[in-house]
C-alpha positions, 0 to 999 in steps of 0.5 A, spaced: 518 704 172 519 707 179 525 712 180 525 713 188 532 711 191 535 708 185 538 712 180 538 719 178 532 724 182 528 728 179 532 733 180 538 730 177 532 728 170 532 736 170 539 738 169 540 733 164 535 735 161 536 742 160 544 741 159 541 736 153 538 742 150 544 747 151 549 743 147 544 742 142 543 748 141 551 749 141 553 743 136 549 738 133 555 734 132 557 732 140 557 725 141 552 724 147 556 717 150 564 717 149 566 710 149 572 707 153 576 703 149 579 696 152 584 693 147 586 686 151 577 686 151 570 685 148 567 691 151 560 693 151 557 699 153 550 700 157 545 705 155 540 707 161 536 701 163 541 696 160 541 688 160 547 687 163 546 679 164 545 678 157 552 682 155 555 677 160 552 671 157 553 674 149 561 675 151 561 667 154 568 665 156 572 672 152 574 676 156 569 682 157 568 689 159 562 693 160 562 699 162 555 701 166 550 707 165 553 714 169 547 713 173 543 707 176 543 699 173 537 697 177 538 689 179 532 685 178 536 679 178 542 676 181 548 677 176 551 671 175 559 669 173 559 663 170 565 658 170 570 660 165 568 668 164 572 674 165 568 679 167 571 687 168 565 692 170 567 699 170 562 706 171 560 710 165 563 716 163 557 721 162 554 725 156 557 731 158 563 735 162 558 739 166 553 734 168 555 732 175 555 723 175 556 720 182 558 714 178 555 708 175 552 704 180 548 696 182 542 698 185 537 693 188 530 693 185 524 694 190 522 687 191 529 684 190 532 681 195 537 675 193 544 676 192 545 682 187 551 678 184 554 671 184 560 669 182 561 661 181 567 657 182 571 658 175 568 665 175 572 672 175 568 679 176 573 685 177 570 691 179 574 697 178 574 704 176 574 706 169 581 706 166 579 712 161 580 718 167 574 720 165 568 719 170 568 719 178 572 713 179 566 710 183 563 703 181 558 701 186 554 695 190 549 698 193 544 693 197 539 698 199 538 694 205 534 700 209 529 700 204 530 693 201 529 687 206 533 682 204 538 678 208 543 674 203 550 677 201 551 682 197 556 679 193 557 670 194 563 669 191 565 662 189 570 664 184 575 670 184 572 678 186 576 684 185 575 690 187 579 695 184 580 702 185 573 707 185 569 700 187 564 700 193 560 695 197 556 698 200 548 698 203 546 691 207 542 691 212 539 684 217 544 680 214 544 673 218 547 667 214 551 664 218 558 664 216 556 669 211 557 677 210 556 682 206 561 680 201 561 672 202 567 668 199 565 660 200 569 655 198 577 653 197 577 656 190 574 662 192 578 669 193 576 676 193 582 681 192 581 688 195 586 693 191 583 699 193 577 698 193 571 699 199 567 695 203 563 699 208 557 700 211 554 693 211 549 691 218 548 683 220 541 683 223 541 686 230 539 680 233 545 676 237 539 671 240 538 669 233 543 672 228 551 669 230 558 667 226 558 671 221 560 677 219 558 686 216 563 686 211 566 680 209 566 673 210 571 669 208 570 662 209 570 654 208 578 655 205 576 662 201 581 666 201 582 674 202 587 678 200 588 686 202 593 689 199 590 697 199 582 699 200 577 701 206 573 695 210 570 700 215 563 701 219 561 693 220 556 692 225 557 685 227 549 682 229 551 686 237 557 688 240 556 684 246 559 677 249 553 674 246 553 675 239 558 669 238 563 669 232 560 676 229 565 681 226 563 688 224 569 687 220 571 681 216 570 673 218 575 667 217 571 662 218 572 654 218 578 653 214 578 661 210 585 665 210 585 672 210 592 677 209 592 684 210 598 687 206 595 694 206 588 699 207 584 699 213 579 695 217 577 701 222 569 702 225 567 695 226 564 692 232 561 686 234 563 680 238 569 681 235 571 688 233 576 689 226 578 681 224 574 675 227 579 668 226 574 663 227 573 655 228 570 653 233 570 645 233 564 642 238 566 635 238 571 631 238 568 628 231 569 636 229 576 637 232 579 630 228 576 631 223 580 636 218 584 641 223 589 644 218 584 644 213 578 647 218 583 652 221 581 659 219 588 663 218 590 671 219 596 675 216 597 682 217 603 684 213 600 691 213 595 696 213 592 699 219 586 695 224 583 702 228 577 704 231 573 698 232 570 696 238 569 688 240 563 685 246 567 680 248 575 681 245 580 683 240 578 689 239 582 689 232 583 681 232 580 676 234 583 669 235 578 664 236 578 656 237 582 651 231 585 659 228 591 662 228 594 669 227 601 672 224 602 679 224 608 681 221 608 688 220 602 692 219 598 697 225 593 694 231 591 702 233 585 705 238 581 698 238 577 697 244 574 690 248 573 688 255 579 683 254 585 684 249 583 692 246 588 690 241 588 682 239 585 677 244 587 670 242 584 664 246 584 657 245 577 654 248 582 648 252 579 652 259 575 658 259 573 663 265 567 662 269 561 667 268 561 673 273 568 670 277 573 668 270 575 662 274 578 657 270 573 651 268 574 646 263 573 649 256 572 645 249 579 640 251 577 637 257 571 636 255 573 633 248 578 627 252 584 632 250 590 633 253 593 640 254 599 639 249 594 635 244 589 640 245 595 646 242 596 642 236 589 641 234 586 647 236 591 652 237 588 659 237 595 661 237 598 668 235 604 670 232 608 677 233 613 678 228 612 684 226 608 691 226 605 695 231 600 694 236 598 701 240 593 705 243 589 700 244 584 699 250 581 694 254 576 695 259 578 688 264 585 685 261 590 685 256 591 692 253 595 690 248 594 683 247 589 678 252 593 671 251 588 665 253 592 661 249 598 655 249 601 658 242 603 665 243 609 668 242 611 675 242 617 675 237 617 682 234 615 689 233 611 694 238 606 694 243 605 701 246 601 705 249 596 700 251 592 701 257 587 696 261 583 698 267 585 691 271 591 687 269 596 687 263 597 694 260 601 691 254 600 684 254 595 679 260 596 672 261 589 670 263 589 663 267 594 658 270 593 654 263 596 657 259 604 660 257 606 666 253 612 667 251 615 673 249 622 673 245 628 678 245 623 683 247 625 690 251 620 691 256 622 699 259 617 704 260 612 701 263 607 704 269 602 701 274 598 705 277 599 700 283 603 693 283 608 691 277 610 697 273 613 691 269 611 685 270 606 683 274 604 676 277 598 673 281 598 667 285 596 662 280 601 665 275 609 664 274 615 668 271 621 665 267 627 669 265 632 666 260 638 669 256 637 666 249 631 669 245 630 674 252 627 680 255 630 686 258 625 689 263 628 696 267 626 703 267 618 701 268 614 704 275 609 702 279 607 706 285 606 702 290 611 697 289 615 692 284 618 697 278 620 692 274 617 685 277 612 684 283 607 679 285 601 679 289 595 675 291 590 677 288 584 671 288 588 666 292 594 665 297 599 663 293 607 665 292 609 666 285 615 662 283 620 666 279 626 665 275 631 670 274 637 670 269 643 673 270 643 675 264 638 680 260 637 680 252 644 680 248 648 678 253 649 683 258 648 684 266 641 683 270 642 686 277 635 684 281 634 687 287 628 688 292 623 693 291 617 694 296 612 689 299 605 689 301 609 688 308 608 694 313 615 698 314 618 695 308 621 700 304 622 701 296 629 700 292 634 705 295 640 706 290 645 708 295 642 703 300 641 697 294 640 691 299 642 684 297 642 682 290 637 677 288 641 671 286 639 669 279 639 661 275 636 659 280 628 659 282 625 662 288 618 664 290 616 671 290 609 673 295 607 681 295 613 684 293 616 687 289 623 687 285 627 692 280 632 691 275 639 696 276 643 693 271 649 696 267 647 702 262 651 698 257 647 691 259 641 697 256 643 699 250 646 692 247 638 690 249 636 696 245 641 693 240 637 686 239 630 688 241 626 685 236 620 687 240 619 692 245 613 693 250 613 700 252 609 706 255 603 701 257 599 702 263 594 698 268 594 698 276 597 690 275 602 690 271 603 695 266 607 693 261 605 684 262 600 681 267 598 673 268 595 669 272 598 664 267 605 663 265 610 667 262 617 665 259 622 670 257 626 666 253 627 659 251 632 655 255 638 654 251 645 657 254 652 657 253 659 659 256 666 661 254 671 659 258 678 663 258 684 662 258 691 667 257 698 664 257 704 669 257 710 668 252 717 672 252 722 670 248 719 664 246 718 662 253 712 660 257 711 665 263 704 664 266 706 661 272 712 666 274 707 670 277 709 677 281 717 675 279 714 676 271 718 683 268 715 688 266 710 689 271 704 685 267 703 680 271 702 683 276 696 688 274 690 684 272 688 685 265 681 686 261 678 682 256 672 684 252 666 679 250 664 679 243 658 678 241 657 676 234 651 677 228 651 678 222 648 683 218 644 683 213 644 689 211 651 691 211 653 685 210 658 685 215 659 681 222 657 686 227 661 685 234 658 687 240 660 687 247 656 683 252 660 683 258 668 685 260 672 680 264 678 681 268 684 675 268 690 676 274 695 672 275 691 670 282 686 667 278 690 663 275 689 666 268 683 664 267 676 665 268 669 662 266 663 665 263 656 662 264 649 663 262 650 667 255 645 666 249 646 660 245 642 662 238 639 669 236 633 671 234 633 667 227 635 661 231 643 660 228 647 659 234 651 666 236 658 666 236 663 669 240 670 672 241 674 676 245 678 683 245 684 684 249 684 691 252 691 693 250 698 690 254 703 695 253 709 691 249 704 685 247 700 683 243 695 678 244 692 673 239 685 669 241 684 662 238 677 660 239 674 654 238 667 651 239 666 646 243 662 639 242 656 641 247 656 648 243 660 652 249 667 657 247 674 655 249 678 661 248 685 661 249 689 667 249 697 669 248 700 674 250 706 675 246 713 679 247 713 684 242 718 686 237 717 693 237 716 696 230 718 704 233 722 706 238 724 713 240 730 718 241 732 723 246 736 729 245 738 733 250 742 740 248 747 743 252 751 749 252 758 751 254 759 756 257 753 757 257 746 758 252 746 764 249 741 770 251 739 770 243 737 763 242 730 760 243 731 754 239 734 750 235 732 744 229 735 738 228 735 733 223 734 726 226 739 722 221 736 714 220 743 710 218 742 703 215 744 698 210 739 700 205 742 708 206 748 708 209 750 714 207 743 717 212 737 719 211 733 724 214 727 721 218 724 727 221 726 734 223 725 737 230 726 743 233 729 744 241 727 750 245 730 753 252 730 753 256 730 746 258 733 744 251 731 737 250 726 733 246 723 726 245 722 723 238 717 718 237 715 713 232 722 712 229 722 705 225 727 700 228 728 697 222 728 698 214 722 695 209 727 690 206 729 688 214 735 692 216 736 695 223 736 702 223 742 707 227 740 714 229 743 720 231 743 727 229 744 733 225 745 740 228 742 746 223 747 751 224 749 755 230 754 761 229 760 761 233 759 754 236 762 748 235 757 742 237 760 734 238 754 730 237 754 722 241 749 717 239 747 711 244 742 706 243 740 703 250 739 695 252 731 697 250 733 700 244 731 707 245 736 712 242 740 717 247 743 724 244 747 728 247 749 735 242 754 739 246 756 746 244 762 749 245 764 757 242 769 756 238 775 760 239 782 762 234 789 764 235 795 765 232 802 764 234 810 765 233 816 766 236 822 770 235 829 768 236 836 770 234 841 766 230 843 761 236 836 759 237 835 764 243 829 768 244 828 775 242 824 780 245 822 787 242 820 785 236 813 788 232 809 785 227 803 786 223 797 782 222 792 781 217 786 777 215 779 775 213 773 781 214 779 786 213 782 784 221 788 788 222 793 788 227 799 791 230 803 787 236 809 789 240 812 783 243 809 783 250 804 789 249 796 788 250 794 784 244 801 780 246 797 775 250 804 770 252 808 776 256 814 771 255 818 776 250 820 773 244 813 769 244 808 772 241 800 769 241 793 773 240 786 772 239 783 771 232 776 773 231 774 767 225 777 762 221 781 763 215 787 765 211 793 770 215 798 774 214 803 776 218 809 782 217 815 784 221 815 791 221 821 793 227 827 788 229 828 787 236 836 793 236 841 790 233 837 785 230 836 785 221 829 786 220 826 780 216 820 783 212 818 777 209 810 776 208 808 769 212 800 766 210 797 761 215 789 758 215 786 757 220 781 752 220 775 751 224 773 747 230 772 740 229 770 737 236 766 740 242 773 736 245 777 741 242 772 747 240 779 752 238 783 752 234 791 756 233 795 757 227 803 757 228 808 761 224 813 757 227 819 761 229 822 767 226 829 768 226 833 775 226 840 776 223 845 780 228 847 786 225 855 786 224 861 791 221 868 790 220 873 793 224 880 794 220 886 796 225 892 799 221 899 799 223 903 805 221 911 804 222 915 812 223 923 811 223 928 808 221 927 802 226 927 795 225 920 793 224 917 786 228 910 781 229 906 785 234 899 782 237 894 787 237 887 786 242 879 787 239 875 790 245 868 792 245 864 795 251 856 798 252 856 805 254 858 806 261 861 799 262 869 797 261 871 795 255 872 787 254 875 783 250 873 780 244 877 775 242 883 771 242 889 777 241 892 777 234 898 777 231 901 782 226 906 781 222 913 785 221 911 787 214 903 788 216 900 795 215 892 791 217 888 786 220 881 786 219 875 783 225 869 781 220 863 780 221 862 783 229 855 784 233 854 791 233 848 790 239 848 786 245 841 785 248 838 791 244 845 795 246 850 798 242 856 796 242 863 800 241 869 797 240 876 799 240 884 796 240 890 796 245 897 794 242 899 789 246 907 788 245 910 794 243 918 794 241 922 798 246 925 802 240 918 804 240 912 808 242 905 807 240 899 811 239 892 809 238 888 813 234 881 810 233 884 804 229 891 807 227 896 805 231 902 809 229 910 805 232 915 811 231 922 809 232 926 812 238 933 811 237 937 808 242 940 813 248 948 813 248 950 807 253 957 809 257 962 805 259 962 800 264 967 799 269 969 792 269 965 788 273 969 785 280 969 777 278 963 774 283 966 769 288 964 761 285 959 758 289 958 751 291 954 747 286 947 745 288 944 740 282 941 746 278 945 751 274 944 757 272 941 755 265 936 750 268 933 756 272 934 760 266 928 756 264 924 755 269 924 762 268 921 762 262 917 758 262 914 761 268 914 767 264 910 763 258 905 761 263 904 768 265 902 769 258 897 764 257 892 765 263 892 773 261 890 771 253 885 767 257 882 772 261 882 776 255 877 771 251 872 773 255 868 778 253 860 779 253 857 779 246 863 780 240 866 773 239 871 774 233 868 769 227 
């Protein structure tokens, strides 16, 4: 048996053999083969050069493992999986630790050139490592097609293949089926799982003349399917990478009805026709189109993974669509791929194609076949979907970057497309002829360049570009050097302007603001931010020639764009159109739109005041006020309505109270309608309810009121002052704000504040105006002690409810008073007291001294220094006066009232006794004469004075020895008084002496009277009507009445009065 390039060399037969002989000179007891166990499997084991069809038919229908020689199974003869088998296929485990194994592997014999393995309808082969953990985790499939010639696949597989972890497919060489590959999956009951395993390395025939529709790696064909979820596809080469190996894909084939999906792995380093992925059904004929064309439509997905480095002749460098052929990509990277169109994926639809050497568009398969465009689409869509993933790094040599559309049934719905670059039109995405529509939803197109024309977007004559709100697109922020950032049109290939429609409004809701940016025409000037030019009117269609126009919208119409891109378009390059070129149609978004209509309608005090206008109270109606519009979508991840601000409106009473809001997005990305709302921007005093009601033609009406508050708070301003004024020790004060209410009617403390100089005043807000269970609330305040300063605290509420209080604080003053009068009520002054009281207080006052502040003698008032208990003593009597020694005690309470902030005890009046003596006058008799009634007169004098009588005279009898005066002054006005007696009425027989109060009569006997001579009879006068008694007593009474005016005159004396 030959051993050359097929199992182990002779190199490797040496070190096994001598390993061989060392363990056996070591142990005669090691086990040469470890068998793996499979519990849920027959299980059978391959010595060198084993018969593996046998064990497969020895294990019929049971499910079977056999675990390949650790070396070389040469295949003589295809290995065939019948229907009904279950078949796992695993390397050996070598005969020891230290020899070196490569793994197991299905080698093909010389001469052998048939399919190595053919698993049949019903079959199922899994290729996989060996789950004992103990050989090199490499099964392979090696064709040997450089030293074998065999042009059939490797692997035909009409039932189930799975290549698991450590499986290799490997090795074909001029491989020339049509609709086959290295690994061919044929037939709607076949599939081939890729979970880790790898295909690599398989060459269609290099011949594109004879050697077309089929695929290095893998075909999968006829309504076979293929699921990728982890492993390696890489350095297929399709039979030229050329635009004439048609349907020829280094990588993998869909072909005539076949399904692929890619949830992981890569497919990197193929080439052909088509690079990576080639999705085909071209349908020649009319016959051929009708014929099944769901059933015939060849179908990718791309959930994941990574399609990179692959190369592509004609287009698609990572996919290609092609004919009756769709392509979904959910997720998943399209990365560093090349093509002269569509570096990334190329998809097109055979309606019209271009014409060799000028790309002018000519009739294609439709036309040709009776189809109308839009029959065309439904049959042979060749469409491509983009919800997801990331399409980068990508290069084309002529259009299309990114994405190369040549196709009615493209959308581009979600994801990246970054970082692409095409030396002619469309860096991102290219539009290729006036046949076909792209259309790209809720994308952000930002960041663009051209190196000429369009940084953006770029159109040419043929083309047309549409912008609408739902499902729309953001394009700012792009460059281009010549002209058109954003926007440009040029006629390149023809003469025509491009119709342009623009939205007044970008993706989410926010502000467009188009303007013109450069032209093609000589003096015209780029845009100029401080000399912007007239804005482009949007809504409405306009032609576009030669020029260019720019975005300068709003940051915040940007960022909410940022918010609901599904798909950005960015940093891609070409000189027309770095973000997106056509020369067909582009549709930003689909038609649909709404509106909201708002209306605002003012309530005070129940009443409607909208119509008011400027008379309005308050002010609001004069000034306008600001409504924001709200955008709202749910969340799936945070389960909540999110609310975004597409746009703020003013409404004024000049308007009417109202405004319209046109051309906002109608559905969001999943196609459920958006709904809107409004946030008013705060009206002081209002509150502001919104109704919002959707409308029969899907548009918003939103009534808003505006309702006068009840205010919940109010404030309360306290203002200090001081009199006579504050003083120099004092910086602030703290008050208790005291809140009254039913709920409390005794107060309670709401808050404490403190005021500071010098201002002395403070304002406390946030008060409630009304108790939890609903009762209104009174405020005033308590002042926290201030010594010697007495405060009067008034509380006002105003006619907006706000609170005023004033604290008035007044030094407080104190003093005592009393008077000093004598037994008749009259003043007396000359008295001195003591005073005592609290803090050991003690003072001396003398009637009208310095500490006597009332000067009116006999009236006494001082000033105390605090309140409290005091004593009052009479230490000296006013001269003449008895001293009333008696203790008299008074309180003296403090102030109550800023009104009357001093307050005075009053002893009242202090009467003094005169002092008074008794006088006794004693008569003495000397003699024998006959004693009679005598009147004696009390005088009494100051010094240096005459005496004056005091009293009426009194009269002693005959018999009397004395008579007593009692109770006589012994001072007049502070002065002392000397009194003395006179004797009146002495009797001629008599003679008085008075010593002091002796009055001493001694008799005188009568002189001897002699004789008298008869007196002479007097001549008898003539009678006149009065005789001589009658003047006798007139006489008399003349004499009596002399008497009683002297007893009168004697009554007057200054200050003794007999009692």
């Amino acid at each position: 048996m030959t051993v050359r390039n097929r199992g182990l060399s002779s190199c490797k037969w040496f070190y096994l053999f001598v390993v061989l002989v060392v363990t056996s000179l070591v142990t005669l007891s090691v086990t040469p083969v470890l068998q793996a166990h499979a519990a849920d499997r027959q299980e059978y084991i391959c010595e060198f050069e084993c018969d593996i069809q046998a064990f497969i038919d020895e294990a019929g229908t049971n499910p079977a493992r056999i675990v390949l020689y650790d070396g070389d199974n040469m295949v003589t003869s295809t290995i065939i999986i019948n229907p009904g088998q279950d078949i796992e296929m695993v390397e050996g485990e070598p005969f020891s630790p230290m020899v070196y194994s490569d793994g197991s592997l299905l080698n093909r014999e010389d001469g052998f050139a048939r399919s190595l393995i053919h698993v049949k309808e019903g079959g199922k082969l899994t290729l996989q490592a060996n789950p004992s953990g103990k050989t090199a985790s490499n099964i392979g499939v090696y064709a040997r097609g450089e030293y074998v010639s065999a042009s059939s696949p490797t692997i035909l597989v009409e039932g189930q293949l799975v290549l698991g972890k450590g499986s290799k497919v490997y090795g074909a060489r001029n491989l020339s089926g049509v609709y086959q590959g290295a690994i061919t999956v044929t037939g709607k009951n076949a599939s081939l799982m890729i979970d880790g395993g790898t295909v690599t390395d398989n060459w269609r025939a290099q011949d594109p003349s004879s050697t077309q529709y089929g695929a290095g790696n893998i075909a999968v064909t006829k309504g076979a399917r293929l699921i990728m979820n982890s492993g390696l596809v890489s350095d297929g080469h399709g039979s030229a990478v050329s635009g004439a190996s048609y349907g020829e894909t280094g990588g993998i084939g869909v072909y005539n009805g076949g399904y692929a999906e890619i949830n992981g792995g890569e497919v990197t380093n193929n080439e052909g026709f088509g690079g990576g992925i080639v999705a085909w059904t071209w349908p020649q004929n009319r016959t051929a189109t009708l014929r099944d064309p769901e059933g015939e439509r060849s179908n990718v997905v791309i959930n994941g993974g990574t399609i990179s480095k692959n190369r592509a002749g004609f287009g698609g460098g990572g996919a290609l669509v092609f004919g009756n052929a769709t392509l979904v990509m959910n997720g998943g990277e399209i990365t560093e791929n090349t093509a002269p169109n569509g570096g990334g994926v190329n998809t097109m639809d055979l309606y019209v194609w271009g014409a060799d050497y000028t790309w002018q568009e000519i009739d294609g398969e439709g036309p040709a076949q009776g189809f109308t465009a839009e029959e065309w689409k439904e049959l042979v869509p060749g469409s491509f979907t983009m919800n997801g993933g990331t399409i980068a790094k990508n290069e084309a040599s002529r259009t299309g970057g990114g994405v190369n559309v040549i196709s009615n049934t493209v959308d581009l719905r979600g994801g990246e497309i970054l970082d692409n670059t095409a030396e002619g039109q469309g860096g991102g995405v290219y539009v290729a002829t006036k046949t076909y529509t792209a259309r790209i939803l809720n994308a952000l197109i930002t960041d663009n360049t051209s190196s000429a024309i369009g940084g953006g977007v770029w159109t040419c004559p043929t083309g047309s570009v549409t912008f609408y709100v739902t499902d729309g697109v953001a394009v700012a922020n792009n460059s281009a050097k010549k002209f058109g950032d954003d926007l440009a049109h040029l006629n390149y290939g023809g003469a025509h302007a491009a119709p342009i429609r623009l939205s007044e409004r970008m993706l989410g809701g926010g502000i467009s603001q188009w303007y013109d940016d450069g032209s093609l025409a000589t003096g015209t000037t780029r845009f100029d931010p401080d000399n912007t030019g007239d804005l482009r009117t949007p809504e409405e269609v306009f032609e576009l020639s030669n020029a260019g126009i720019k975005n300068v919208s709003p940051q915040e119409s940007l960022e909410i764009a940022k918010k609901f891109a599904q798909l950005t378009i960015s940093g891609n390059a070409a000189p027309l159109g770095g973000g997106v070129g056509t020369n067909g149609h582009v549709v930003f978004g689909t038609p649909e739109q709404t509106s909201i209509q708002i209306e605002k309608v003012w309530i005070v005090d129940g009443v409607d005041v909208t119509d008011s206008g400027e008379d309005l109270t308050d002010g609001y109606a004069g000034n306008p006020v600001h409504v924001d519009v709200l955008r709202k979508d749910y969340s799936a991840q945070s389960g909540q309505v999110e609310e975004t601000i597409v746009d703020t409106i003013e409404l004024s009473w000049n308007a009417g109270w109202k405004t319209r809001i046109d051309n906002l997005p109608r559905n969001n990305a999943d196609g459920d309608p958006i709904e809107y709302g409004v946030h008013e921007h705060d009206v002081e005093g209002f509150t502001s309810t919104a109704m919002v009601e959707r409308q029969w033609d899907g548009s918003w009406l939103v009534k808003l009121t505006n309702t006068k508050d009840e205010p919940t708070v109010t404030s309360l301003r306290l203002a200090k002052k001081w009199t006579p004024g504050a003083p120099s020790n004092v910086e602030s004060l703290s008050f208790d704000v005291i809140g009254t209410s039913d709920d409390f009617p005794d107060g309670r403390v709401i808050h404490t504040v403190d005021v500071t100089a010098p201002n002395w005043t403070t304002t406390v807000t946030d008060l409630p105006i009304k108790t939890d269970a609903g009762h209104d609330i009174s405020y005033s305040v308590r002042e926290h002690d201030v010594p010697g300063y007495v405060s009067v605290v008034s509380s006002k509420k105003n006619d907006d409810g706000t609170w005023v209080v004033d604290v008035e604080n007044t030094v407080k003053t104190y003093d005592l008073r009393w008077s000093k009068t004598g037994e008749d009520g009259e003043l007396l002054g000359g008295g001195v007291f003591q005073v005592t009281g609290p803090d050991g207080f003690e003072l001396l006052v003398k009637d009208d001294s310095d500490a006597d502040l009332d000067k009116k003698p006999g009236v006494f008032q001082i000033s105390i220094p605090v309140a409290g208990e005091y004593t009052l003593v009479e230490v000296q009597a006013p001269a003449g006066y008895e001293l009333d020694a008696s203790p008299r005690t008074i309180r003296v309470d403090e102030p109550t009232s800023v009104t009357a902030p001093h307050t005075s005890g009053v002893f009242g009046a202090i009467v003094n006794k005169l002092l008074r003596t008794d006088i006794t006058v004693e008569k003495h008799w000397v003699g024998e004469g006959q004693k009679v009634d005598v009147q004696f007169q009390l005088l009494s004098a100051i010094a240096g004075e005459d005496p004056q009588p005091v009293g009426d005279p009194v009269m002693l009898a005959a018999g009397a020895t004395s008579y007593t005066w009692t109770s006589l002054p012994m001072f007049c006005d502070g002065k002392k008084l000397t009194y003395s007696v006179r004797e009146l009425t002495v009797s001629d027989n008599f003679t008085s002496t008075v010593d002091g109060f002796v009055v001493t009569n001694t008799f005188t006997p009568p002189t001897p009277i002699p004789p008298m001579p008869p007196t002479p009879q007097i001549p008898e006068l003539s009678k006149t009507g009065i005789d001589v008694s009658a003047l006798g007593l007139v006489s008399l009474l003349l004499l009596i009445g002399g008497g009683m005016v002297l007893r009168r005159h004697r009554k007057t004396g200054a200050c003794g009065e007999l009692r």
